[in-house]
C-alpha positions, -999 to +999 in steps of 0.1 A: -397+113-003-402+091-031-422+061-044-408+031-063-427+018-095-430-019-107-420-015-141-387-001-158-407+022-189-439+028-192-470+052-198-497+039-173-515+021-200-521-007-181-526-015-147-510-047-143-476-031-150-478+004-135-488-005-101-471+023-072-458+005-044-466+025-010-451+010+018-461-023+018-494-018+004-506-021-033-526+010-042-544-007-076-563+022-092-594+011-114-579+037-144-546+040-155-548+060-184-527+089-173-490+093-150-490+089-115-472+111-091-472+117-053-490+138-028-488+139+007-520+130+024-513+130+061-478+137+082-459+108+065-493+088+051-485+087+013-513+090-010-514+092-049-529+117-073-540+113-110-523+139-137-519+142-169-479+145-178-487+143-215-457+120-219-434+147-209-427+128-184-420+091-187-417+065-157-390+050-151-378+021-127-369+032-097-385+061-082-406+093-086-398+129-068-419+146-047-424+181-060-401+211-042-410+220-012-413+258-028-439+247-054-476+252-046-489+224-023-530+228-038-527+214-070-511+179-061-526+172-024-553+142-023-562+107-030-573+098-063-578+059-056-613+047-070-638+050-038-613+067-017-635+092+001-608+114+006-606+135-023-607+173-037-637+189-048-634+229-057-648+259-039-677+268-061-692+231-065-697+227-025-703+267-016-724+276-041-754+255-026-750+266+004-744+302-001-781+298-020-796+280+004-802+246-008-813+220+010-814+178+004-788+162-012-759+180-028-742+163-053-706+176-062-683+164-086-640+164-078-619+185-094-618+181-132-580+168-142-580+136-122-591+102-124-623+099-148-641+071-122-634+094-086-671+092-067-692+119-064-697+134-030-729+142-012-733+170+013-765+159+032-785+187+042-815+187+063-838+214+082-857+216+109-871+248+130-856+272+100-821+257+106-798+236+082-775+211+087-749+204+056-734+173+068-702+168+049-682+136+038-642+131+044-625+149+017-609+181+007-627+208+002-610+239-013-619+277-004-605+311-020-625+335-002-641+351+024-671+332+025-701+349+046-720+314+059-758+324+061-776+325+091-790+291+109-763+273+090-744+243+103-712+231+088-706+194+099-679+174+091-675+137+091-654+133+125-640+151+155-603+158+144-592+160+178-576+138+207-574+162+238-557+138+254-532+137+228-538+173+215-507+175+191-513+143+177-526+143+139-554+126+129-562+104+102-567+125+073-586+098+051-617+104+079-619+141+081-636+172+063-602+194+056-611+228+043-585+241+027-574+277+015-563+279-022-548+313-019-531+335+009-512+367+024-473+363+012-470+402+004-459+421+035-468+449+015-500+438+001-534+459+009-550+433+036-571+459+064-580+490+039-585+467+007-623+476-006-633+440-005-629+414+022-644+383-002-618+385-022-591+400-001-589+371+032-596+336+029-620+318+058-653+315+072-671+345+085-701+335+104-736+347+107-761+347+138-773+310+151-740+290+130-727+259+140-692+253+128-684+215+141-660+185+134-635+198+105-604+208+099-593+240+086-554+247+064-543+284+056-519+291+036-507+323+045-468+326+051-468+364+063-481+396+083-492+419+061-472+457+073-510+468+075-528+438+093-499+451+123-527+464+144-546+433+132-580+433+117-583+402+110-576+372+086-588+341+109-600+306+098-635+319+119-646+351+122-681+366+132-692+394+111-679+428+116-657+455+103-628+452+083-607+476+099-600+473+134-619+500+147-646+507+116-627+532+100-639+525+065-672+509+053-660+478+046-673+447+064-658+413+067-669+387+042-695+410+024-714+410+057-736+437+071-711+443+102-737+439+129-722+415+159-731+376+154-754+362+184-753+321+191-723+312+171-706+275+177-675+261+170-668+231+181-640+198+178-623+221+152-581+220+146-564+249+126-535+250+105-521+209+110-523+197+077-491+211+066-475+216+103-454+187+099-439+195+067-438+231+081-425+228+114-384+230+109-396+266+099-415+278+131-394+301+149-362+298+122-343+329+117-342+344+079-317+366+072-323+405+077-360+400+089-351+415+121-339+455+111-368+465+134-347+492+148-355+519+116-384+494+099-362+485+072-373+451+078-391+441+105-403+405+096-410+418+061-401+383+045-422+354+048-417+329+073-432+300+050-451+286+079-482+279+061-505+291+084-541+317+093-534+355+102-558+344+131-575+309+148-611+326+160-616+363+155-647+389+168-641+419+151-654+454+162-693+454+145-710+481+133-743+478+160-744+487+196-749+456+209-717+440+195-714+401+196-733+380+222-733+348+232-701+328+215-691+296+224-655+281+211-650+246+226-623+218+219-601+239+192-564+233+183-543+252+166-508+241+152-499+281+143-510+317+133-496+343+117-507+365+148-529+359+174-547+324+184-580+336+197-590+375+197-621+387+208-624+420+199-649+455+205-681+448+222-686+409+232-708+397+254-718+360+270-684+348+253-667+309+264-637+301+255-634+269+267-610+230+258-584+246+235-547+240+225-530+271+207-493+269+200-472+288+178-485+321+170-469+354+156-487+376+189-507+369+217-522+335+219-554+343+240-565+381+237-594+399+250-596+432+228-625+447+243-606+482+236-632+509+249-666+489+239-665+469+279-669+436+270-688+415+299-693+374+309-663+365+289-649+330+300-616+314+288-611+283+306-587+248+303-565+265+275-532+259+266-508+280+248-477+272+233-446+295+223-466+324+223-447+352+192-428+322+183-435+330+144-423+364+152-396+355+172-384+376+197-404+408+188-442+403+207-464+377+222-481+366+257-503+339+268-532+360+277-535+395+268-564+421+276-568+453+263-598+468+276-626+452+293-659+449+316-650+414+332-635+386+323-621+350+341-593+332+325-594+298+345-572+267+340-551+287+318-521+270+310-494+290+298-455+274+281-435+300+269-401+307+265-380+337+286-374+373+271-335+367+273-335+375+238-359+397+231-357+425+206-364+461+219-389+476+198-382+515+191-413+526+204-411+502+233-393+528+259-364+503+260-390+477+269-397+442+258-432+432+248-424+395+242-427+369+271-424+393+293-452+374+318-484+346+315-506+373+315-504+409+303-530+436+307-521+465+284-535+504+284-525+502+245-549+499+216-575+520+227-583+497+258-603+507+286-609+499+321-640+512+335-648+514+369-665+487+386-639+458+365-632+429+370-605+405+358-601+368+378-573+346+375-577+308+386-557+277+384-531+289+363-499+266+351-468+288+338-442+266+325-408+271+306-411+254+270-395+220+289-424+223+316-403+235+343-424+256+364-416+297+365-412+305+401-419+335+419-385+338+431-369+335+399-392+362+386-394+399+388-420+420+409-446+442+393-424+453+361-405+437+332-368+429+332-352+408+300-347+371+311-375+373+338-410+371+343-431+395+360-451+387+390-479+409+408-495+408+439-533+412+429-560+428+450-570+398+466-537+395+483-523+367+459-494+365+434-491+355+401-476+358+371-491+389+355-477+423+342-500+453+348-492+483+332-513+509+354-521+489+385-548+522+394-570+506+364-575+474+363-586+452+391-571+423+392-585+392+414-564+357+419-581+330+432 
């Protein structure tokens, strides 16, 4: 994409002949002193950005390229029109007050290297009861690192970036509060679960007891798996605090936290991973040449997909205390991809609602209770959606829902549009068995999970489409085990079918309503 200039030759010194034409609206900055180029500010919106070119690069009539599509999206993305108030302001300047606990109003400056007359933002903070509010303004705000929010924080941003009517549907960028990585996972090989420190390891949000996470946006840029983050241990936009390895194997916590489960955490009107989906999206699901040698490892989706993207939407990890995580509540959430799973709550969760969300795209399971052997109880998902569940790992593993190991559980008003197994690979540990798409719902004996007696596991109002919305039918489908090209279907202990895969039907008991 391009934009056209007004004059032939020029250096910006004035701005009565270096005005940049964007569609058919004059964007008339109140400095010209430095070259203009383009950024990309929402889906097709066009935007500019002040730079210094240091006459390097001289402007000529015509037009003016977008940078490559390989060349790091951070440094050129946002507006730098006078009183725009979408613009870029650095990690430290908005983090570091809150991470210290100031209160009032937060004055940060943009990023140095742009216009000299951008506006100052304010974060408006305010307490009451021992809580504080950090109301934020529209604008990009970067993060590069695991950042622990303190406890009886609340994150606001300026508007509800969703339409859940119209779930897929962008919004206008210009209004929200974007938080946006600076750095991410593009080294399959790269130390991500046994590294000796999260904060700088992972990028995201790791949240403490009594945080409110509401109204914002949130972009990863991660474009792989790491090899070692194959078990997963985490990596999501929003994580409560816990352990960094999946089962608390080493002493390292998540975000520099104490690893004891988060009680009363909120997020709420939040969307994942869309500011660079539609620049991204010819990429979801492409093959790359010799990612798929999964037969000896040689390379098994070792390159990146360059899906900019989260490892994970929403992750519990396993925490160090007893009592695990209690009383979570996720609630109008979308998600444009992941790396791996959508939503994973994992070790001991309790009081958990899932609840409003609209997942497509991931690299595993899109909706996953983990509860492995901790029993996790009163966990609700209910009116979710998920989308080409493995997708970014095409072929190789995914479901809608997933469990491994759990207390109870209801997944109600679960919708569920995925594509058929026809052509999926056959892991070499798999027993010449398919783990992707091979149902709606899965409920694995794997990963340390555990049934104990006295479960329960309810299934309501469920919609299982093909990616086109064609319903799956019964009859089309396969009873009780998988078989490549169909789905599996179960008769439950309530007497009722449906579209779930149980791998030891003596463990788990299964109810469909």
């Amino acid at each position: 994409m391009q934009l056209e200039f007004a004059q032939e030759e020029g250096d910006c010194s004035s701005c009565e002949t270096c005005q940049p034409l964007v569609q058919e609206a004059v964007l008339k900055p109140a400095d010209c002193s430095g070259s203009w180029r383009r950024a990309l500010a929402a889906g097709a919106a066009l935007a500019l950005a002040a730079v210094g070119v240091a006459g390097a690069v001289a402007l000529r009539s015509g037009t003016f390229t977008e940078p490559s599509e390989t060349q790091g999206m951070g440094d050129w993305i946002g507006l730098a029109v006078e009183g725009s108030p979408y613009q870029t302001y650095a990690y430290a300047a908005w983090s570091d007050p809150i991470k210290a606990g100031n209160c009032g109003h937060i004055r940060i400056q943009p990023k140095t290297g742009t216009t000299p007359k951008l506006e100052t933002a304010t974060i408006r903070c305010t307490e009451a009861d021992g809580f504080k509010t950090y109301s934020f303004p529209a604008g990009i705000f970067e993060i590069d690192e695991q950042m622990l929010v303190p406890r009886k924080a609340q994150i606001i941003g300026a508007n509800n970036p969703n339409d859940m009517s119209n779930p897929t549907q962008s919004p206008d960028w210009t209004q929200q509060t974007l938080f946006l990585a600076t750095r991410g996972a593009t080294d399959f090989h790269m130390k991500y679960c046994f590294e000796s420190d999260m904060v700088h390891t992972r990028v995201g949000f790791v949240l403490d007891s009594y945080v409110t996470m509401r109204d914002l946006s949130y972009q990863g840029i991660d474009t792989i798996r790491p090899d070692d983050n194959g078990a997963l241990c985490g990596g999501a936009a929003f994580e409560t605090k816990g352990c960094a390895t999946n089962d608390c194997s080493s002493d390292v916590n998540n975000g520099g936290s104490d690893g004891r489960g988060s009680v009363h955490v909120t997020i709420e009107n939040v969307r994942l991973n869309d500011y660079y989906f539609d620049q991204d999206k010819k990429k979801v699901g492409a093959p790359i040449d010799g990612n798929t040698q999964c037969e000896d490892y040689q390379c098994c989706f070792c390159k990146p997909n360059g899906v900019r993207s989260t490892q994970v939407g929403i992750y519990i990890p396993e925490s160090r205390n007893h009592r695990g995580t209690r009383h979570f509540f996720a609630n109008n959430v979308v998600s444009r991809s992941n790396q791996a799973d959508g939503i994973n709550l994992h070790g001991k969760v309790t009081n958990a609602t899932v609840q409003n969300t609209h997942f497509s795209n991931t690299g595993d399971d899109t909706y996953a209770l983990w509860g492995a052997n901790s029993a996790p109880t009163g966990v609700t998902f209910k009116n979710g959606v998920a989308v080409s569940p493995g997708i970014m790992r095409p072929n190789w593993y995914g479901v809608c829902v997933a469990t491994y190991g759990l207390k109870e559980v209801v997944f109600d008003g679960i919708t569920c549009r995925s594509p058929t197994s026809a052509t999926a690979i056959i892991p070499p540990w798999g027993g010449g068995q398919s783990f992707y798409s091979t149902s709606m719902f899965v409920f694995y004996t794997s990963f340390s999970a555990g049934y104990p007696a006295g479960n329960s596991l309810t299934i309501k109002n469920f919609t299982f489409t093909d990616l086109e919305g064609t319903p799956y039918e019964e009859s089309n489908g396969h009873k009780d085990k998988p078989k490549r090209g169909e789905m599996v279907w179960t008769n439950s202990s309530s007497g009722k079918k449906a579209p779930y895969y149980l791998v030891d039907q003596d463990k788990v008991n299964v109810i469909v309503q």
